[in-house]
N, C-alpha and C positions, 0 to 999 in steps of 0.2 A: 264555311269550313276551309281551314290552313290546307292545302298541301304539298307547303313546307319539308322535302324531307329532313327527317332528324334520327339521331341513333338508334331508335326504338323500331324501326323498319322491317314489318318481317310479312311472311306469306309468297307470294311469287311475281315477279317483274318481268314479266315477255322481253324479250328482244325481239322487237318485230321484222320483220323483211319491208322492203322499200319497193310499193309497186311501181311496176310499168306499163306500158301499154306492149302489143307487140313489135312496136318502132323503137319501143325504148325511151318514150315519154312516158313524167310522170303519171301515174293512173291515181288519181283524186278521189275518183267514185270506188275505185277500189277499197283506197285505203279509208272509207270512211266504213266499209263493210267490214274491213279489215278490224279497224276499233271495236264497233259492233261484236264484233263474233269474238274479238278478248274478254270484253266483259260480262258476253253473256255466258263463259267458258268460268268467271269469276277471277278473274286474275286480280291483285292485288293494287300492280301497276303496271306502265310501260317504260320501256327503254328504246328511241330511238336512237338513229344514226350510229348504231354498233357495225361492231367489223362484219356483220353477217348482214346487216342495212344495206350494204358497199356505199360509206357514205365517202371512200373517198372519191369515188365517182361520178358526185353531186357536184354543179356549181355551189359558189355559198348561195345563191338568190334561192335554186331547188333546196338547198337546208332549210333557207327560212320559212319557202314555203309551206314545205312538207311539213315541219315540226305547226304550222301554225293552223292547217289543216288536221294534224292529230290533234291539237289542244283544244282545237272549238270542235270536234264531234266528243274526245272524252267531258268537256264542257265540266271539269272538274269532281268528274266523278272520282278518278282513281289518280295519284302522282304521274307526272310523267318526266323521268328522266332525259337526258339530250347529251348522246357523246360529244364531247368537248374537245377531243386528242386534236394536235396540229401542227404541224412544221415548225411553226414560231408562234410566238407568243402575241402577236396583235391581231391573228387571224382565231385564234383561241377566244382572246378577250371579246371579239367584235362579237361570232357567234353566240357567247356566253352571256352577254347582254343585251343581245336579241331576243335570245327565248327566253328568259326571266323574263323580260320586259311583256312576251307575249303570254307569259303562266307557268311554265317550264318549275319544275319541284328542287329541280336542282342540275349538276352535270357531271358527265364522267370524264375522267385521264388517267392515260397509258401513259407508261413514260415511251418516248423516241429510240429508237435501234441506237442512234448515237451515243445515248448512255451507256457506259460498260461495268467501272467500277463502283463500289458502295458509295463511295466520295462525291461523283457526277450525279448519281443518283438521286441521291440526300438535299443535293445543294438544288436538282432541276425541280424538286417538286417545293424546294423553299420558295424557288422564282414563281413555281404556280400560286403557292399559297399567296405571293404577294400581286401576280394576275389579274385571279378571283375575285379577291380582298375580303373583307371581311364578313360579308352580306350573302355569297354565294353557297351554299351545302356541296359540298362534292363528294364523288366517288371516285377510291381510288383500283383505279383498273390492274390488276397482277394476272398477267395473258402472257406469260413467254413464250409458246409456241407459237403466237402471231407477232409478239415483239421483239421476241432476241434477245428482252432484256430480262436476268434471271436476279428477281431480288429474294434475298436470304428474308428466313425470318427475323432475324433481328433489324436489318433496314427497312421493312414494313413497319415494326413497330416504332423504329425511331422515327419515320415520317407520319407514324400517328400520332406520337408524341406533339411532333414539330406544329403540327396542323390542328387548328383547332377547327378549323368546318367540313374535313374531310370526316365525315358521320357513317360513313357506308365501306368496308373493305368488299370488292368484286373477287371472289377468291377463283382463281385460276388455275392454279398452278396444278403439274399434272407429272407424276404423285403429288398429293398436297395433303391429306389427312393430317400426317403430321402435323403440318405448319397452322393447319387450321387451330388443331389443340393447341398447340400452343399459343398460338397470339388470345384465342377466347381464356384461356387458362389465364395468360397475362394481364388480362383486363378485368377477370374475376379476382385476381389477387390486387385489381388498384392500380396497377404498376401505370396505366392508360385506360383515358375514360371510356367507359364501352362504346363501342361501334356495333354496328349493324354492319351483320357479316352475311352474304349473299354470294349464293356457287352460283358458278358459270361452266363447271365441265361437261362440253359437250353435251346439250340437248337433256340435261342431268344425272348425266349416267353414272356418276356417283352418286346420287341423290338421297337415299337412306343413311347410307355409313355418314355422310356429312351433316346429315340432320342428327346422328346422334353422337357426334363431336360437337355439335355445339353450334351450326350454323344456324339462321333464323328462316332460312327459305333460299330461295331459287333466281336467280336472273342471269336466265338463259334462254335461246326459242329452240320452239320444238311444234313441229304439226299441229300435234295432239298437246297444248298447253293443258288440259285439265286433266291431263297424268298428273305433272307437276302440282298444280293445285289438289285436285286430291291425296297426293302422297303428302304434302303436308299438311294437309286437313288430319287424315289417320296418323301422322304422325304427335301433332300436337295435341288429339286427344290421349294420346298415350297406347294406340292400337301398332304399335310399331311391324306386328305379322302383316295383320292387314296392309301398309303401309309397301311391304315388300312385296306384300302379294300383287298387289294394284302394279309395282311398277318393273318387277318383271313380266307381266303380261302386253305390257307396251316394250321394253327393252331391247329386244331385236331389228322392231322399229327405228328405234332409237340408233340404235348404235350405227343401221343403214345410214340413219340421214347425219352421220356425225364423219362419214365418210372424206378425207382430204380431196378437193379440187371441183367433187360434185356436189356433196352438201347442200349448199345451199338451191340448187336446181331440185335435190332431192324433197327439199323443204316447199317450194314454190310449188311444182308440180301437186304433192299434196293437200297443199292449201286453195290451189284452182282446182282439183275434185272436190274437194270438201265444199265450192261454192262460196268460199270467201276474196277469191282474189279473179281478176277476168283472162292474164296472162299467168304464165310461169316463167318469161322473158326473165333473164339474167342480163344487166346491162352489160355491154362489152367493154374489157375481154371480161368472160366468162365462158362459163362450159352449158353444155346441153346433153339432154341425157337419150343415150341410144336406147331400141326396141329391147333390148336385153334387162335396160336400169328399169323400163316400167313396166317389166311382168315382172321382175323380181319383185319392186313397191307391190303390185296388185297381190301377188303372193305374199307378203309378209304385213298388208293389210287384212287379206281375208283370217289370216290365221290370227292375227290380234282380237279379231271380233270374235273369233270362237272363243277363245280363252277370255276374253271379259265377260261374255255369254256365261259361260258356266263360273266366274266369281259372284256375278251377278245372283 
């Protein structure tokens, strides 16, 4: 089986976290538990080395290992994505045909803070497209709040135009409903081949209203990944209550670990109780979370279990 991605992408893509040990060496056995407990949560796919990975805090040698350790425990079960974003374009390229070469589905990019207007914009992801070349599937990342850079919807769609292997929009943007409808409208009217359109706001806390603008599913992390996959599951049977049910019952949750600065501590933390990860080490700098961050987590986990208790 290909897993190639291609336009038709839909269900839900983890962003996973990047273990470590408590030194802040890679944690290997982690992340093979790590895989593990995506799949058996039913996730779709994965996405490493995202902004919540910290991959910019990886040598490239940890990129390549890490990514080649997720690809032989997934052993081809489910895509796996590999952020691609980078300073320049030969540390880009080198990555991006590493993990292709080691199975990699395909890869993401953000554009650079440096970009500012539509013009720079346009032209830096022409330079990707010529990168990549013609052989690579990409995704194309739209994150202003972590990039600075704000593309309109009309230069989304002219770089989908521009780009014929970019198959996957990461939609980000925050408000972005709108934009969502419209670029899926525009693709349904022909204007651009369809993509495969995947939110990424925060831990998916838009996650219903996006699924019924038209997105295809979710690649974002979250603790609890089979919110996400279950809210798309009841969504695509057409159970759209259910759908909102399920996911304000985790949403409190949610919205905790979506918190700026702690986040991702929020999220690690959770995943070492849950018995999937051995640290909650955030490589430095990074933050750590005080006696106050985890009675509030214990408290807004207890109460998530009641409330799924009685949907249940």
């Amino acid at each position: 089986m290909s897993n190639t991605l291609d336009r038709k992408a839909q269900g839900v893509y983890l962003i996973t976290v990047t273990p470590f040990t408590d030194s802040g060496a890679l944690d290997l056995a982690s992340t093979d538990r790590m895989v593990d407990f995506c799949l058996e949560k039913g996730v779709t796919g994965l996405t490493v080395l995202g902004i919540m990975g910290e991959a910019p805090k990886l040598t490239m040698e940890e990129s390549r290992l890490f990514v080649r350790q997720v690809l032989a425990r997934v052993n081809g079960r489910v895509p796996v994505v590999v952020g691609a974003s980078a300073p320049g374009f030969a540390p880009m390229k080198e990555l991006t045909q590493s993990v292709m070469e080691l199975g990699a589905a395909g890869v993401m990019v953000a554009p650079p803070s440096t970009v500012r207007t539509d013009d720079q914009i346009t032209a830096y992801f022409d330079m990707v497209n010529e990168t990549l070349g013609p052989d690579v599937p990409w995704v194309l990342q739209d994150h202003p709040v972590a990039t600075g850079v704000q593309m309109s919807t009309a230069v989304v769609l002219k770089i989908l135009k521009n780009s014929p292997r970019c198959v996957m929009l990461k939609h980000e943007d925050c408000p972005g409903l709108a934009k969502l409808s419209a670029i899926r409208a525009a693709s349904d009217r022909g204007e651009l081949p369809r993509v495969s359109i995947l939110t990424g706001n925060g831990g998916g806390l838009f996650l219903p209203e996006e699924l019924t603008r038209g997105a295809d599913g979710a690649m974002t992390g979250f603790a609890y990944p089979e919110m996400m996959v279950d809210v798309c599951a009841a969504h695509a049977r057409g159970d759209v209550e259910r759908a909102h049910d399920l996911f304000d019952a985790y949403l409190p949750l949610a919205r905790y670990e979506q918190q700026a600065g702690i986040g991702l501590a929020v999220r690690k933390h959770l995943l070492l109780k849950r018995g999937v990860i051995a640290s909650e080490a955030v490589r430095k700098p990074g933050p750590k979370l005080s006696a106050q961050d985890v009675a509030d987590i214990a408290r807004l986990v207890a109460r998530q279990d009641r409330r799924l208790a009685a949907l249940a």
